[in-house]
N, C-alpha and C positions, 0 to 999 in steps of 0.2 A: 504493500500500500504506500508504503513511505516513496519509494524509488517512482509508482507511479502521481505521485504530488510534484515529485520534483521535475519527473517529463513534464507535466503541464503548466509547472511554475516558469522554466525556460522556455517554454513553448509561448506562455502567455509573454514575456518579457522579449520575445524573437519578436512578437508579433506586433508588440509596442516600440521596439525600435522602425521595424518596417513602415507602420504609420506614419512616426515622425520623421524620418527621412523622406517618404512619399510624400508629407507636408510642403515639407521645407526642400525640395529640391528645387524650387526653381531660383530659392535664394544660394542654393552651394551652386549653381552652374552660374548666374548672372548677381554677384556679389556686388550691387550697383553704389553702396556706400564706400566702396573701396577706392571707387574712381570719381569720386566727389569733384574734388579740387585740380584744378589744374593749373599750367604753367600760364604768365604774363604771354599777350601777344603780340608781336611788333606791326607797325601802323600799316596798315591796311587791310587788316584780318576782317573780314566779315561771318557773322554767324545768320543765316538765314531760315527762317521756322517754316516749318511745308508743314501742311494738313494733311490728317489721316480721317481714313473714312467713317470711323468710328467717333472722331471728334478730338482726338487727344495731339499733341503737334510733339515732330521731332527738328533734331536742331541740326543743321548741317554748319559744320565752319570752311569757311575759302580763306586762302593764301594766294595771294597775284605769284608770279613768277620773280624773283632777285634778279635774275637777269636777262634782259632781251636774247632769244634764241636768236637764231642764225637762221633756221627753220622753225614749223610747226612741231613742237613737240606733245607729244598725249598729255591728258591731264591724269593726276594721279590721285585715285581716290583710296581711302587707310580704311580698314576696317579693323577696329580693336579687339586686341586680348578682353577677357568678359571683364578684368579689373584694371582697365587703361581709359583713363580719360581722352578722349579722344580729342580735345587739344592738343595736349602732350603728343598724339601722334601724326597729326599734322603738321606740329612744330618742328619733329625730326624730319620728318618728309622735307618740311621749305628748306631746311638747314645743309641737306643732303645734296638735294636737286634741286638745285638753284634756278634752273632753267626752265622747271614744269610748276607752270599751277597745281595748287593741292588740296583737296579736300577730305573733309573726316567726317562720318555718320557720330554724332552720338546717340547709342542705341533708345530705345524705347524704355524708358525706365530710366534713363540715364540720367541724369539733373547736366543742363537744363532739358532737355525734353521730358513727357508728361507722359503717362502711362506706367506699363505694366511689362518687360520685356519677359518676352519669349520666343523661339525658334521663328514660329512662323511669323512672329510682329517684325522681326530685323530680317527676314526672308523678305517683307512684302517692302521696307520700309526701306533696303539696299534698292530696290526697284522704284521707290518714288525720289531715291538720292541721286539716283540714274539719271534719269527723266528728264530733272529738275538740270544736270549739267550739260545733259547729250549737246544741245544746242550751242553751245561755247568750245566744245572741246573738238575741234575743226581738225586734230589728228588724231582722234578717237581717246578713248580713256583704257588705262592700266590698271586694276584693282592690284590693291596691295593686301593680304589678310593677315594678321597677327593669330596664331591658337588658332580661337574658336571665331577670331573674325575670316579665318581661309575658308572657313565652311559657308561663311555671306561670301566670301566671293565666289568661291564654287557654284553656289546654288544662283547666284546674279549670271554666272555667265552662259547656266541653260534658259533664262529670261531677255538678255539681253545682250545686244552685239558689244564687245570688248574686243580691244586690241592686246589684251594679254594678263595672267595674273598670276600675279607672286606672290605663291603659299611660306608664309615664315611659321615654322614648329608646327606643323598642320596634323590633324588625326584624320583618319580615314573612316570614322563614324563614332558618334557621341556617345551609342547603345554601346558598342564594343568595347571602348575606352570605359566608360563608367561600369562595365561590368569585370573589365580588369580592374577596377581600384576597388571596388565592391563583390568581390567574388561570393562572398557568404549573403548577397541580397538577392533576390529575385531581380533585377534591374532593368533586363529586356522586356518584361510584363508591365514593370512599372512607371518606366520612362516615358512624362508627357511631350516632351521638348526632342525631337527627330532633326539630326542632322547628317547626312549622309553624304559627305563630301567625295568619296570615292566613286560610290554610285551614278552622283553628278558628273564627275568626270569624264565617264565611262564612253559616251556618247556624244562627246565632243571636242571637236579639232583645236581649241583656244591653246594660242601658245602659253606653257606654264612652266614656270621656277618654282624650285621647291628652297627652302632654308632650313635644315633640320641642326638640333643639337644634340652631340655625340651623347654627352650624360644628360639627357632630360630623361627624370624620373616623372614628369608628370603628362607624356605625351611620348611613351617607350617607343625604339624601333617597329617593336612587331605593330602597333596603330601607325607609323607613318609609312612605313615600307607599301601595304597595300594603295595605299593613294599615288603613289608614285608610279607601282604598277598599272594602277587605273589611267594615269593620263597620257592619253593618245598625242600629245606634242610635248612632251616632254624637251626644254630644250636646255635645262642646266638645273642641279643637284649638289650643293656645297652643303656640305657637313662641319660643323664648327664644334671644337676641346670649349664644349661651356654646357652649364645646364639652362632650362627652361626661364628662367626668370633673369640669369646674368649674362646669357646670349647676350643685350642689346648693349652692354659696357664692353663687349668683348673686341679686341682690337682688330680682327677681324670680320667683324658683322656692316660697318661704313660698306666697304671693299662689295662684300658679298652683296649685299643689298643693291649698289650700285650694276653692280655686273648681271644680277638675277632683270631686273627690269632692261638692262641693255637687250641682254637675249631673249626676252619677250618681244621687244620692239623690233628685232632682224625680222628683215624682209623673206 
């Protein structure tokens, strides 16, 4: 009797954790308090609020170009890691490439924009950031993705025509990945938030960079390897000695980042 109180005392305690993480997941995937605050921006930054259909607004920010090109060059749109302020990645973008206008989604839920993010809100919501540029960007536009922002591009470029996108530390599906850090959950049953960046892939020509980190524990080989296999233009693959989160200090990530967008851009 005893042994079976105790099956159903962990049984019941298995099944109270399972709730509370089915709660609370969409705050462990989109952590929006983390990317609160962001960097000062130099003069001529604009942040521009587009409606959604539902009624709530997201916030795009633009950077003009530092330096007149020579030619047309794409413009480069950032999609964030789920806890990067998307200033902050805008800013690195002007600082890098001097030569391309830049713009940053902040996601749905993101302060300043209003709402509630989820998969399909920054699915629909890279589509209205799209839209909103296509007409300016006279040599097409480069999606750039961070993590979980390579899955907004991914998923942007079976919606909409791009001239190329560079995956930085990209996983090749959210189910798979969260069911490698949760092995003892059910995760595939329970995951409301579908991202399937691999599958997106699969079925289209867009030229793509991949940027992976040698030690990222939180985005292992075995998730980024299949995405790589998935993308049918594969046109450059740098691996960088850093983990997930110190990638971006690493003295080679300028370099790589530079070079990944080049080779999107070859003719």
């Amino acid at each position: 009797m005893w042994l079976l109180k105790l099956m159903l005392a962990v049984a019941g305690l298995y099944a109270v954790i399972v709730a509370v993480v089915y709660a609370l997941q969409s705050w462990l995937i989109f952590p929006a308090g983390l990317a609160a605050f962001g960097p000062d921006l130099p003069a001529g930054a604009r942040h521009v609020e587009l409606a959604t259909e539902d009624g709530e607004r997201v916030v795009l920010v633009r950077l003009p170009a530092r330096q007149a090109p020579a030619e047309p060059r794409p413009l480069l749109l950032g999609f964030a890691g789920n806890a990067w302020n998307a200033d902050a990645l805008a800013l690195m973008l002007h600082q890098l490439f001097p030569e391309h206008e830049v713009a940053a989604l902040h996601y749905r839920g993101y302060a300043p924009s209003s709402g509630s993010p989820s998969a399909a809100a920054l699915f629909e919501d890279a589509r209205r950031a799209h839209d909103k540029l296509a007409s300016d960007a006279k040599a097409g536009i480069v999606a750039i993705g961070l993590s979980i922002g390579a899955a907004v591009a991914a998923d942007l470029a079976t919606a909409r025509p791009l001239r190329g996108i560079v995956m930085v530390t990209p996983f090749d599906s959210l189910k798979e990945l969260a069911a490698h850090h949760y092995p003892w959950l059910p995760v595939r049953l329970l995951l409301r938030h579908r991202m399937e960046a691999a599958g997106s892939l699969r079925d289209l020509d867009v030229p793509t960079a991949v940027i992976t980190a040698e030690n990222d524990t939180i985005v292992p080989a075995a998730r980024s390897a299949p995405l790589r296999e998935a993308a049918r233009d594969l046109r450059s693959h740098i691996a960088i000695a850093a983990g997930h989160n110190d990638l971006y200090g690493h003295p080679d990530f300028a370099g790589a980042l530079r070079a990944s967008v080049a080779a999107v851009m070859r003719d």
